[in-house]
N, C-alpha and C positions, 0 to 999 in steps of 0.2 A: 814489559809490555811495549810492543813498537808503537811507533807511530799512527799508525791505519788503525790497529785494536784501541787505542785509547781516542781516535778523531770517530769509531764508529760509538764506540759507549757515550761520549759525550754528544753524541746528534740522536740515541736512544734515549736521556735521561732530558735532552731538549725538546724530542716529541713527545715524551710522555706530561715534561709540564705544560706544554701548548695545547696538547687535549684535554686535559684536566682545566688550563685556563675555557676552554672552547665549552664543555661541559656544564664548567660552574654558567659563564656566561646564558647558554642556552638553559640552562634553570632557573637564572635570573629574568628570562625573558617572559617566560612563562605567568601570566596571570596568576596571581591564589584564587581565582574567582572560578578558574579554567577546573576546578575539581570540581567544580557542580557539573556536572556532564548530563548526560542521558542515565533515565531513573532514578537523580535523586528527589528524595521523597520529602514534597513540599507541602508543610499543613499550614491551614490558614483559618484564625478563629478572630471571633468577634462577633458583630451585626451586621444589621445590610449592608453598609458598605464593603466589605468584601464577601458577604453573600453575592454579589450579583447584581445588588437592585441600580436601577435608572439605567445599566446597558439594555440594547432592544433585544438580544438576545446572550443564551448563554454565553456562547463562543467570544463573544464581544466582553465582559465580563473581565478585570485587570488580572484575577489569579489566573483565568483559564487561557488569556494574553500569553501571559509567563511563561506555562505550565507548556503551551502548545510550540514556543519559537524554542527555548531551552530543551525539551521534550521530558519536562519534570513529571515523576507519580504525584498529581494532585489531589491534598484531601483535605476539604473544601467544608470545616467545621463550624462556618460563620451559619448563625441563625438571624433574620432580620428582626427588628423590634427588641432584642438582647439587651440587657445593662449588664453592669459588672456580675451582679448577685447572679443573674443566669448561667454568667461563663465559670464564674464559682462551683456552681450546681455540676457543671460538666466534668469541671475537672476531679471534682471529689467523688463523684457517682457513675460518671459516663464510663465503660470501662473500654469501648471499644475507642474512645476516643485521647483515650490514655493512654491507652497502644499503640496508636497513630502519634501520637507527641514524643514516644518515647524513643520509635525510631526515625524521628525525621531529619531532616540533615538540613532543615531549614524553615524557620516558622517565624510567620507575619500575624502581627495582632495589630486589630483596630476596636481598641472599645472604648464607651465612656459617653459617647455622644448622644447618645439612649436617656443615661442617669441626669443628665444637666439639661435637657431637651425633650423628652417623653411627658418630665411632669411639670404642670403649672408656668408650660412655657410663655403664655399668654399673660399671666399678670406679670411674671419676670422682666419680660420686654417690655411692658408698660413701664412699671417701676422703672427700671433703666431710664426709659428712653424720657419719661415725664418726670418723674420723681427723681433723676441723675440718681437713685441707688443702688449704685452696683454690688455695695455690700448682700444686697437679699440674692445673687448667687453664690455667699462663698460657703453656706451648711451643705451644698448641692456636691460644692468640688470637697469639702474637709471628708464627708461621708466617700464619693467616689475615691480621693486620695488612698482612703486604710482599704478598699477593698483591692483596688489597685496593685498594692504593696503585696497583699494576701495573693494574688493574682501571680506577680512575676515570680513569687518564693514559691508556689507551686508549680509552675511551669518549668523552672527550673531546678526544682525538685525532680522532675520526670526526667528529665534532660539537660544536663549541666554542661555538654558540649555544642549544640547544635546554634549554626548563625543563627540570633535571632534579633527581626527587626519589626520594632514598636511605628506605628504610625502616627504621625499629629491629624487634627481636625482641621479639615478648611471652613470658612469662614464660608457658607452657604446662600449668607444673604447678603453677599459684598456687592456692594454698588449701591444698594435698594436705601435712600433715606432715612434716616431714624434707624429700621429697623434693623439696615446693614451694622449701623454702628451699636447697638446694644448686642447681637452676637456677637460683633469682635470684642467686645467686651469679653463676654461670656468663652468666648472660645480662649482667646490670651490664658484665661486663668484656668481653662482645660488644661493646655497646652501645655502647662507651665509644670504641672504635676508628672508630666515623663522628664522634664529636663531636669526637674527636681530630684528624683529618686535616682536617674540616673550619674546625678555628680555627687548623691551621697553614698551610691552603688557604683564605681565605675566600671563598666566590661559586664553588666547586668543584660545590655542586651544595646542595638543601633538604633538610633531616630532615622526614621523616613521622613523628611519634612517635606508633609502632602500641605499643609499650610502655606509653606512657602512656594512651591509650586505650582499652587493656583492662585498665588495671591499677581491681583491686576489682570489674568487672564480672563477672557470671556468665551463664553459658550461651555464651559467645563462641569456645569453641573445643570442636572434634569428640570424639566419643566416642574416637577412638583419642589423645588428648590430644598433640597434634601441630600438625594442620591448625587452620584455623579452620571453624567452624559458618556455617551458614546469615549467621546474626547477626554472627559476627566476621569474615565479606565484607564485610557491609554498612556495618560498622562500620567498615573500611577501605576501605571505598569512600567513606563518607559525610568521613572524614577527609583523604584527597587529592581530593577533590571540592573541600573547601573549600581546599585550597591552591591548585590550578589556578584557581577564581574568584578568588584573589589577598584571602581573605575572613580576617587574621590574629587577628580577634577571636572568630570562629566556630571555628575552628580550634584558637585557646586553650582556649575551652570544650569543644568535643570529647575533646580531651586530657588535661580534669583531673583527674587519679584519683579514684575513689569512695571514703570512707575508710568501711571496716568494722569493725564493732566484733571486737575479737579474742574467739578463742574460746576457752574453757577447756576442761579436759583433757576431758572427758566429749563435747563435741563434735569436739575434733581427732582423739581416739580414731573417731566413728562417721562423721565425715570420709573419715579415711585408708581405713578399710574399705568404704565404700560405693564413693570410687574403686577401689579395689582390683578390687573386684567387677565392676564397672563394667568397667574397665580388659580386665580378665585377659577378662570375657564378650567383648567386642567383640573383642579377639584371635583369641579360641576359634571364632567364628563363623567363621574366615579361614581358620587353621593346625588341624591338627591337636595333642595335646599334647606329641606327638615332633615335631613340625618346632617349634612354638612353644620348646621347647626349647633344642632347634638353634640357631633362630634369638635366642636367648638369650645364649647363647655366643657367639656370634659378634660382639658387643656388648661384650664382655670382654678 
């Protein structure tokens, strides 16, 4: 072989591995996030909070946030007022909603918030916040815990390949006296039960830490202190956003608590009261003061 024939095969076998380098590279550039494209099929179960509730309209809403910039098929399985036992109910009976889990390419759950907060939330925070007992929520989380458990082994029963990402609870009455602090109470040992089953399960499913994301913010959650606000959608939108792009630095940042400077008694006093005010008004526009009552009691 001359010269020329063995100077041309050697500049052949040096572009072929320059484009195979170019290749891999441009694979590598590539997001894993970047296969959720257009249509894939995002199901979202649980309670109000990804029902919809405290945005002012649908559109406004964090899945429909997602669903609308990504241009995801959303289907939108969250019922408000739901505890675990409900989503239970779904998955073992619902069948159109089984169908929807079986082929979705990506499912967000938020539940549990219902089970330690629907019942006897009223004397619990007392207890707490008076009697420092915080033991009389843990029969609240051991019960949520096992249905929990029943919960992801079903879901992933339907669907054993599809991302899937667990949300935490924020802390709803942050800021607010007393009351803020026996929810965090309360929420911590929510909370604690997806990190739990997740390091005895690992690769079970992702944490969304909506906890951390509103934690120190202000304005994130609705005048009935409950739902999230306009803001605290987006806020959880903008945080499983970045998980679905597969973006774990962004994500981090999203997450990291804002630290406030504490407040002395002269503003926790005008704190407490202005929720207060706050609170009881946005009630009052709904119930009357005899059904708000009622429905008081029945909390106890």
């Amino acid at each position: 072989m001359g010269n020329n024939a063995k100077f041309r095969a050697m500049a052949r076998k040096l572009a072929a591995v320059l484009l195979a380098l170019v290749l891999i590279c441009a694979l590598a550039a590539v997001p894993a996030g970047a296969a959720y494209g257009k249509g894939t099929k995002f199901v979202v179960l649980g309670d109000s909070i990804p029902a919809g509730e405290g945005a002012s309209e649908e559109a406004k809403a964090y899945a429909r946030l997602i669903a609308d910039k990504k241009g995801f098929a959303l289907s939108n399985l969250a019922v408000g007022g739901h505890k675990s036992s409900d989503l239970l109910e779904i998955l073992a009976n619902d069948a159109e909603a089984k169908k929807a889990i079986r082929n979705a390419d990506i499912i967000d759950l938020n539940i549990g918030g219902n089970d330690l907060l629907a019942s006897n939330v009223i004397t619990l925070v007392l207890r707490v916040v008076f009697l420092k007992d915080s033991s009389t929520i843990d029969p609240y989380i051991a019960e949520f815990s096992e249905r929990f458990e029943q919960i992801i082994k079903q879901i992933r029963k339907l669907n054993g390949s599809a991302k899937f990402i667990v949300q935490t609870l924020y802390n709803c009455m942050e800021g607010i006296p007393l009351v803020g602090d026996a929810y965090e109470i309360a929420v911590t040992k929510l909370n604690a039960v997806y990190y739990d089953y997740l390091k005895a399960h690992p690769g079970a499913y992702e944490i969304a830490d909506i906890y951390g994301a509103y934690k120190g913010r202000d304005g994130l959650v609705f005048r009935d202190r409950l739902h999230p606000s306009d803001a605290g959608h987006e806020k959880i939108a903008e945080v499983l956003t970045a998980m679905i792009d597969s973006a774990p630095k962004t994500q981090a940042a999203l997450t990291t608590p804002v630290k406030n400077p504490d407040p002395n008694l002269l503003q926790k006093t005008g704190s407490f009261l202005y929720a207060a005010y706050d609170y009881l008004g946005y009630w009052l526009s709904i119930y009357t003061p005899w059904e708000l009552a009622k429905k008081a009691f029945s909390f106890m």
